[in-house]
C-alpha positions as CSV (number, residue, x, y, z in Angstrom):
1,X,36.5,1.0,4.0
2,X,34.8,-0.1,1.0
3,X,32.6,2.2,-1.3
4,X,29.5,2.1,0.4
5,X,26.2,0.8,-1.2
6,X,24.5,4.2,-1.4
7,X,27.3,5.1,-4.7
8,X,27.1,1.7,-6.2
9,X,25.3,1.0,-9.4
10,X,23.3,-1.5,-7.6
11,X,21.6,1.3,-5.2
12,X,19.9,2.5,-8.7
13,X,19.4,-0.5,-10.0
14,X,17.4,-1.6,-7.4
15,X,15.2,1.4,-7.6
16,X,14.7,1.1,-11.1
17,X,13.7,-3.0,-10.8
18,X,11.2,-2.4,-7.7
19,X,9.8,1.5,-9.8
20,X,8.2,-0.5,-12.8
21,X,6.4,-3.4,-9.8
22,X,4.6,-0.6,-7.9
23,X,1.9,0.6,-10.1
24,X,0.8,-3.7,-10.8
25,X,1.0,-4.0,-6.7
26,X,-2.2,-5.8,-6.9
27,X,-4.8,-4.7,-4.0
28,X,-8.6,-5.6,-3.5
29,X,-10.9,-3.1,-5.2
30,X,-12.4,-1.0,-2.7
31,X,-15.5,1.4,-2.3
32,X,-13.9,5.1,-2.5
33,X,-12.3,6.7,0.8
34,X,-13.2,10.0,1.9
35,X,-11.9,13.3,0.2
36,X,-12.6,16.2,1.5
37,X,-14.8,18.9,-0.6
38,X,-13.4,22.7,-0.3
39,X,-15.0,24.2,-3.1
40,X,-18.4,23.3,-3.7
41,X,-18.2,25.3,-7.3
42,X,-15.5,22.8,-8.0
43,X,-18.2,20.3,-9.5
44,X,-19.3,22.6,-11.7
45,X,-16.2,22.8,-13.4
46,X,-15.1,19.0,-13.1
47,X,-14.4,17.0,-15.8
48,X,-17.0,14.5,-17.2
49,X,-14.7,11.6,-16.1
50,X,-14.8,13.1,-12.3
51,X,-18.8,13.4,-12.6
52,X,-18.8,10.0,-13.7
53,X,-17.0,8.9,-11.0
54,X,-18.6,11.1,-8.8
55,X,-22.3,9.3,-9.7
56,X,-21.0,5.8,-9.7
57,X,-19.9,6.3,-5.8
58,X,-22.8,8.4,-5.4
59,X,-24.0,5.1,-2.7
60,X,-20.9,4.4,-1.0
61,X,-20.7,5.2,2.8
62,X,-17.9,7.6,2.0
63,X,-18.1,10.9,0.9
64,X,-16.7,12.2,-2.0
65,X,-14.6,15.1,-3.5
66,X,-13.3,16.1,-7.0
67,X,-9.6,17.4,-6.8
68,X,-9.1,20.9,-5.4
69,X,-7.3,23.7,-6.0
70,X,-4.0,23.5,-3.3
71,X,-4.0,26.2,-0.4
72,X,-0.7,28.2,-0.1
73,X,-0.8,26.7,3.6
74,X,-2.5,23.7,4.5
75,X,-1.3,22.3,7.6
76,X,1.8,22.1,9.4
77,X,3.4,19.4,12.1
78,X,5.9,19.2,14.7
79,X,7.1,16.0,16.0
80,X,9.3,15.0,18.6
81,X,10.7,11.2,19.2
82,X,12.7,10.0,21.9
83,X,13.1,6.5,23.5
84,X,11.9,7.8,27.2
85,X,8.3,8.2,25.5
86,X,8.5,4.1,25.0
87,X,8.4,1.6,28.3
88,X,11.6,1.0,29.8
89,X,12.7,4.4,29.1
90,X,15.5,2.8,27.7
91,X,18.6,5.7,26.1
92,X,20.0,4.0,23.1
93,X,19.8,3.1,19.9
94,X,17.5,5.6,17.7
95,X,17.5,8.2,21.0
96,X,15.6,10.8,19.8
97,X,14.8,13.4,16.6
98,X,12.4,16.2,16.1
99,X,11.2,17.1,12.5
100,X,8.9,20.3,11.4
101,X,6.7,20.2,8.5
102,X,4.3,21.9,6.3
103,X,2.2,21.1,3.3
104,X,0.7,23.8,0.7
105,X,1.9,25.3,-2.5
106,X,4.2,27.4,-1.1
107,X,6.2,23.9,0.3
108,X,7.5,24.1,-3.8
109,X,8.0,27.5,-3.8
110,X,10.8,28.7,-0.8
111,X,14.6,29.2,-2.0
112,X,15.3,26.6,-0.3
113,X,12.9,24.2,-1.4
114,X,14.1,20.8,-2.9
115,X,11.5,20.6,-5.3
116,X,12.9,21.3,-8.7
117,X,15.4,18.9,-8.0
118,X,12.7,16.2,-6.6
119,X,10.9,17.2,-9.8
120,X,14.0,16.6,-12.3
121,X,14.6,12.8,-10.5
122,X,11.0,11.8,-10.6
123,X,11.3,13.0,-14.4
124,X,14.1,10.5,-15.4
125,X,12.8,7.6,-13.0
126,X,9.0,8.6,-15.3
127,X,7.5,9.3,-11.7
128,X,6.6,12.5,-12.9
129,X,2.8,11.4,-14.4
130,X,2.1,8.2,-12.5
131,X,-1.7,9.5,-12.6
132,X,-4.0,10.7,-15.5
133,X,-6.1,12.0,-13.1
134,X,-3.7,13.4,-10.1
135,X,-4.1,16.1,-7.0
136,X,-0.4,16.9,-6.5
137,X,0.2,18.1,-3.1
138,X,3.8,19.5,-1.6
139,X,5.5,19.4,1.6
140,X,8.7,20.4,2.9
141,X,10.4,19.0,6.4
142,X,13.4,19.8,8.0
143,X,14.6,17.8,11.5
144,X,17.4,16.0,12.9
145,X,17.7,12.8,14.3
146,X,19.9,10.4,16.4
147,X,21.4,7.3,17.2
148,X,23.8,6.2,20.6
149,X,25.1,2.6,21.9
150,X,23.7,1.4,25.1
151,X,26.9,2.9,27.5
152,X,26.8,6.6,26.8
153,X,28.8,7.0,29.2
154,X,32.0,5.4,27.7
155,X,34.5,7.8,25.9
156,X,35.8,5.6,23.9
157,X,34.8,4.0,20.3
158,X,33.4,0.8,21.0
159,X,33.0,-1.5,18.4
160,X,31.0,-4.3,20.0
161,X,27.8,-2.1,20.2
162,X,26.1,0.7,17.4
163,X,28.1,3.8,16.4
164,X,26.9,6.9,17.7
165,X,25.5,8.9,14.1
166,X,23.1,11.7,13.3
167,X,21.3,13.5,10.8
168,X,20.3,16.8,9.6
169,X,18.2,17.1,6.9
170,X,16.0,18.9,4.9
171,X,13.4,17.1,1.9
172,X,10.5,18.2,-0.4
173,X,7.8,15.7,-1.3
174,X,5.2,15.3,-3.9
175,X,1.9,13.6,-4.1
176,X,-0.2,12.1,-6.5
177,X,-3.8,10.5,-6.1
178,X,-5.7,8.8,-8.2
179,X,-9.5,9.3,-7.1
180,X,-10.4,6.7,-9.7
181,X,-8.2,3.7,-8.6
182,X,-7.9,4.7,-5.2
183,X,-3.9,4.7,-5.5
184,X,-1.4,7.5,-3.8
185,X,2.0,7.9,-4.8
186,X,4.4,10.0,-3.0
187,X,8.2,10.6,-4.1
188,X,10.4,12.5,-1.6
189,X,13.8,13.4,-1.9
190,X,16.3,14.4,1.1
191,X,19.2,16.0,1.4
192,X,21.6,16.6,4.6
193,X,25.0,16.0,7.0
194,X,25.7,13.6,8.8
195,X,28.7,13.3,11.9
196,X,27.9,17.0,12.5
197,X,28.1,16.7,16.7
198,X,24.6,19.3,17.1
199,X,22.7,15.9,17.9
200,X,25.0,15.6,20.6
201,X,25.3,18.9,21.6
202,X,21.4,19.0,22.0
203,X,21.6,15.7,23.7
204,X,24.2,16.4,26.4
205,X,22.4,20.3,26.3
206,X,19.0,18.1,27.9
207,X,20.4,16.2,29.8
208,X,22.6,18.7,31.6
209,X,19.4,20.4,32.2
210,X,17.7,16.9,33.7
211,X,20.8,15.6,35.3
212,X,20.8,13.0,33.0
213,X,24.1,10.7,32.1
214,X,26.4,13.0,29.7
215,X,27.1,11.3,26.1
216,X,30.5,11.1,26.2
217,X,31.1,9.3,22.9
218,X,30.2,11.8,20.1
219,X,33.6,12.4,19.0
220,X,33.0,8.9,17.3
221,X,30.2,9.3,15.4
222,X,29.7,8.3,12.0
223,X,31.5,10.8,9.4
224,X,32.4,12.9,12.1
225,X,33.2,16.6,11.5
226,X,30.1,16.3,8.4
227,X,29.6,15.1,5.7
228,X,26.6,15.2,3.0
229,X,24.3,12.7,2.3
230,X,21.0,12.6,0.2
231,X,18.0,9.7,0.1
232,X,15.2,9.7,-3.0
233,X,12.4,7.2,-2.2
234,X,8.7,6.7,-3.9
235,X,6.3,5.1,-2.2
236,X,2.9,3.9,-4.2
237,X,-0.4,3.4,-1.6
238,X,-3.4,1.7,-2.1
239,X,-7.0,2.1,-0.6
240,X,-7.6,-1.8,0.4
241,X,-10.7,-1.5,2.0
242,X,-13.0,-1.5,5.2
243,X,-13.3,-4.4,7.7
244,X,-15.5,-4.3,10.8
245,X,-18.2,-1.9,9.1
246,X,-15.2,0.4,9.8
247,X,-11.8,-0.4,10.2
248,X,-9.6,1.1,6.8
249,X,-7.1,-0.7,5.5
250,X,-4.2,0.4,3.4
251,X,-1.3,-1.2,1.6
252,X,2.0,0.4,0.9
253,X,4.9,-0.7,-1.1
254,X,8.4,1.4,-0.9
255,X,11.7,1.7,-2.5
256,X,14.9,4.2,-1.8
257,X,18.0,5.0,-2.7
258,X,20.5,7.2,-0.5
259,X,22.1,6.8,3.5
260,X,18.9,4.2,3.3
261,X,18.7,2.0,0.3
262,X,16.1,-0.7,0.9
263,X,12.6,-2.3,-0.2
264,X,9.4,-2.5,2.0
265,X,6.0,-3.3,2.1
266,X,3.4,-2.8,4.8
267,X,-0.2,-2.7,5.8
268,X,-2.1,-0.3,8.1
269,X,-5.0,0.2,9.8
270,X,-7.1,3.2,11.2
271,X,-10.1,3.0,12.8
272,X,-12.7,5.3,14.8
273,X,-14.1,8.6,14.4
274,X,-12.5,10.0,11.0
275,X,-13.1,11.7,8.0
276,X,-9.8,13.3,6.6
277,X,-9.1,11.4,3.5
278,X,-7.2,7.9,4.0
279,X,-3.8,9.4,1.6
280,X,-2.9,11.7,4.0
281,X,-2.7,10.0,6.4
282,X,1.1,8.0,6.3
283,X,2.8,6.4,9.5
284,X,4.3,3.8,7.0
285,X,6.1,6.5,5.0
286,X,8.3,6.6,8.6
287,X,12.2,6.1,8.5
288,X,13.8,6.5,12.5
289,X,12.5,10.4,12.9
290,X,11.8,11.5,8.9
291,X,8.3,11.5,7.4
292,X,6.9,11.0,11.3
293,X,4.7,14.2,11.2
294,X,1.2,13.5,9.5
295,X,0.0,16.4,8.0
296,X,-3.0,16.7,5.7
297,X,-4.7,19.1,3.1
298,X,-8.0,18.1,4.2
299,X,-10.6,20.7,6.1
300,X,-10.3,20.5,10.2
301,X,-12.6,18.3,11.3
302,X,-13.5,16.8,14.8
303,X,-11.8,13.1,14.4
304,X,-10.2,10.1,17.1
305,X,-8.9,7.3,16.5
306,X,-6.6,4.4,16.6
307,X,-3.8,3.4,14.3
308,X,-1.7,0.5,13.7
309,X,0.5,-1.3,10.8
310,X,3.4,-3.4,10.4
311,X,5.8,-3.7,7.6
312,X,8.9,-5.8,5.9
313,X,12.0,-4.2,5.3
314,X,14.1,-5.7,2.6
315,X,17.4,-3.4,3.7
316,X,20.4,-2.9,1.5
317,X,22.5,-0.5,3.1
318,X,22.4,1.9,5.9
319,X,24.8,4.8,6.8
320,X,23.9,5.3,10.3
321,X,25.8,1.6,11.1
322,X,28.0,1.2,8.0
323,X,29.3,4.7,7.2
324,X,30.0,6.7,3.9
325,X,32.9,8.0,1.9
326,X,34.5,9.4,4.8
327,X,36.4,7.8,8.1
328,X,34.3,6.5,11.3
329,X,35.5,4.9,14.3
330,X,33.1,2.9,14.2
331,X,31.2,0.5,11.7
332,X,29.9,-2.6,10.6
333,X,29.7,-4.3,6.9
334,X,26.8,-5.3,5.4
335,X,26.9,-9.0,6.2
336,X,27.1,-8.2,9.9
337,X,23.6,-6.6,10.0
338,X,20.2,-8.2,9.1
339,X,19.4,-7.8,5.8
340,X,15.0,-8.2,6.6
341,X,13.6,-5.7,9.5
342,X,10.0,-6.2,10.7
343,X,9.0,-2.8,11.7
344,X,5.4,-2.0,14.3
345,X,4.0,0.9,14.7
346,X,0.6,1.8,17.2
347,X,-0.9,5.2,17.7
348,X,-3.7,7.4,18.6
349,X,-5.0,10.9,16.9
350,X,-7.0,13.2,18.8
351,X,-8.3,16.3,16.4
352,X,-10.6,18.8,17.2
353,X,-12.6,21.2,14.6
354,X,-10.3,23.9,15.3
355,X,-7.8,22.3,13.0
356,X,-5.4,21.0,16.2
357,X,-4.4,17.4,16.0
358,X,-2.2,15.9,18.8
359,X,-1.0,12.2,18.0
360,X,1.1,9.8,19.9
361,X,2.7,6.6,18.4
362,X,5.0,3.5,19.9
363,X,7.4,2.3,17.2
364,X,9.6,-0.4,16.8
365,X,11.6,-2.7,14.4
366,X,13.8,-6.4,15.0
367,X,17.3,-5.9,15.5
368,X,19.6,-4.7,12.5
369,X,22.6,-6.0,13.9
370,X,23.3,-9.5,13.7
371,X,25.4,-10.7,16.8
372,X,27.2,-9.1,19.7
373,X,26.3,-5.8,22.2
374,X,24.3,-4.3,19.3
375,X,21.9,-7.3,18.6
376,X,18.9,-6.0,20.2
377,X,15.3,-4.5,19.1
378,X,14.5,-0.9,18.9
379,X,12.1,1.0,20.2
380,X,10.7,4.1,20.6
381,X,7.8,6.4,21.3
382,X,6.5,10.1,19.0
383,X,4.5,12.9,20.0
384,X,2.9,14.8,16.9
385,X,1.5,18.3,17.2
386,X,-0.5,19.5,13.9
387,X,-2.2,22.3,12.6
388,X,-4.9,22.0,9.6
389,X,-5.8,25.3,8.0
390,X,-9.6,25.9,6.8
C-alpha cells in the first residue's frame, strides 16, 4: 500500500498552515467566564495586570479568579463508550472504548508521562508560550478503543464493509488560559499500538459473559499483531459568550497530525446550574473514545446541566480505515472515504458538592465511507464518572 498520510510531508505541513490561523480565530468579545478562586491570599500577590483585570470585571455576572497554584491531584475521570448506550443498540462501527484520566501536577511528573516530549513538540511548533498571562494545567489518559463492521459474525476479511482496528494509547496534555482574552489552548500528544487483538479479546471476553454474538473477525484487523502509532493535536478555544441570560457558548478550532490528521471547528453549548470554569469543560476536544472524560481543576461544586455542540471535520487521513506501514486485510484509500465529517454531540452533567460528577453523552458523526456496506452514520453513547479534589 502506499505511504500513508500520517508520514508524508503534507501531514506537517498542514499543521504548520492551520497553527499560525488559530490565535486570529476571530470570536465575539465576551464578559469573563467563571474561574474558580482557591486561594483567597492569591490576590494579594497578583500582578497589577490581574488586579486590573480583576476591577474591570468587577460587574460582570461571573465570578472571577486570578490563576492558582496547580494541586498535585485535581480530579480524575473514567469513561466508558459503547454503541448499546445509543438507540438501536446497534454493534458496529466505533463499538466501544474506555479511557482513565487525571489532571494535577503530578500528570507531568510520572515515568511514564509524555510530557517532556509534548513539551519539546509544542517548542518547535512555538506552542510553548501562546499566552502572556497563562494557568498551565496537565493531564495524562490512558484507554483503548475499537472499531468492527456490521457482521461480526463473519470470519473472514470483508472488504465491502469497515476493517475491524483498535487502539491503545497513552497521552499527556497541556493547558493554557488566557484570563484576559478569554482564550484556552490545549496541545496533547499520544502515543500507542494499534492491531494488538486485546480490543477483541475484551470484546468477545463480554460478550461471552452476556451471550452476545462472538467477533469472529479480529484476526483482520488493521496492523494486526501491533504496531505503533502517535497523534500531536492543539486545539485553541474561545469564550463566545452568553445567550438566553444563560446559555455559554464556546468556539473551538483544531488541528492534528498522527493515525488522525485532520482540521475542525466547532461550537458548544452548556447551559443550567454551573459554575466550574467554561475551559475545562471540552466535549469538542473528543476523537472516537480519546479526550471523552471531562475533568477539571476547579473546586467541587453542586452543578447540572445540559450540553450540546456540533462540529466540521475537514479529515485528511485516518488509520483506523486506511492502515499504516504495516499489512491489513483490509482497507480503503483516501478517495474512497469522505473527506468533510459533521460530528453531534448531546449530554447531561450531574455533580454534587462532594466532588462526584456523573455525565452521559450521545455522539455521532456522517458517514466516513463513501459508497458500499460501510456508507453509514455512526453513533454512539458515553458514560463519564469524575472525581474533583478540594
Amino acid at each position: 500500500m502506499p505511504i500513508p498520510a500520517l508520514f508524508k510531508s503534507n501531514a506537517i505541513a498542514l499543521l504548520l498552515a492551520v497553527l499560525p490561523v488559530l490565535p486570529t480565530f476571530a470570536a465575539t468579545d465576551a464578559p469573563a467566564a467563571a474561574y474558580q478562586l482557591y486561594d483567597e491570599n492569591l490576590v494579594a500577590s497578583a500582578s497589577n495586570d490581574e488586579k486590573q483585570f480583576q476591577a474591570s470585571v468587577a460587574s460582570s455576572k461571573h465570578p472571577i479568579v486570578l490563576p492558582y497554584k496547580e494541586a498535585p491531584v485535581s480530579s480524575w475521570a473514567l469513561a466508558l463508550d459503547n454503541d448499546v448506550l445509543a438507540p438501536g443498540h446497534r454493534d458496529q462501527d466505533y463499538t466501544y472504548g474506555f479511557n482513565f484520566t487525571y489532571t494535577g501536577s503530578k500528570a507531568k511528573d510520572l515515568w511514564f508521562s509524555l510530557d517532556k516530549p509534548l513539551g519539546a513538540v509544542d517548542r518547535f511548533l512555538g506552542a510553548d508560550n501562546l499566552s502572556s498571562n497563562k494557568i498551565v494545567n496537565h493531564s495524562i489518559e490512558a484507554g483503548l478503543f475499537g472499531f468492527t463492521p456490521e457482521d461480526i459474525e463473519v470470519a473472514d476479511a470483508n472488504p465491502n464493509d469497515r476493517p475491524y482496528a483498535s487502539l491503545i494509547y497513552l497521552s499527556s496534555a497541556r493547558e493554557q488560559i488566557d484570563i484576559v482574552n478569554q482564550v484556552a489552548w490545549k496541545t496533547t500528544l499520544t502515543v500507542g499500538l494499534l492491531g494488538t487483538g486485546f480490543a477483541g479479546n475484551i470484546q468477545n471476553g463480554v460478550h461471552d459473559v452476556i451471550s452476545g454474538s462472538e467477533a469472529r473477525g479480529w484476526d483482520h484487523e488493521i496492523s494486526h499483531g501491533g504496531e505503533l502509532t502517535a497523534r500531536y493535536a492543539i486545539a485553541r478555544q474561545k469564550y463566545v459568550g452568553t445567550i438566553f441570560d444563560n446559555m455559554e457558548i464556546k468556539s473551538t478550532l483544531q488541528a492534528s497530525v498522527g493515525y488522525l490528521t485532520e482540521a475542525s471547528w466547532s461550537l458548544s453549548i452548556r447551559d443550567g446550574k454551573y459554575h466550574t470554569p467554561w475551559s475545562s469543560f471540552n466535549p469538542e476536544l473528543a476523537s472516537y473514545g480519546e479526550k471523552s472524560t471531562y475533568t477539571t481543576s476547579a473546586r467541587p461544586i453542586n452543578e447540572h446541566y445540559f450540553w450540546a455542540g456540533v462540529a466540521v471535520k475537514a479529515r485528511a487521513y485516518n488509520a483506523f480505515l486506511q492502515g499504516q506501514f504495516r499489512h491489513s486485510d483490509v482497507t480503503y484509500n483516501h478517495s474512497e472515504l469522505n473527506p468533510i465529517l459533521i460530528e453531534a454531540w448531546v449530554g447531561y452533567t450531574f455533580a454534587f458538592a462532594e466532588g462526584y460528577r456523573i455525565s452521559y453523552v450521545l455522539r455521532g458523526h456522517s458517514s466516513e465511507i463513501k459508497e458500499g456496506a460501510g456508507d453509514r452514520n455512526l453513533v454512539w453513547g458515553g458514560l463519564i464518572l469524575a472525581k474533583t479534589f478540594d
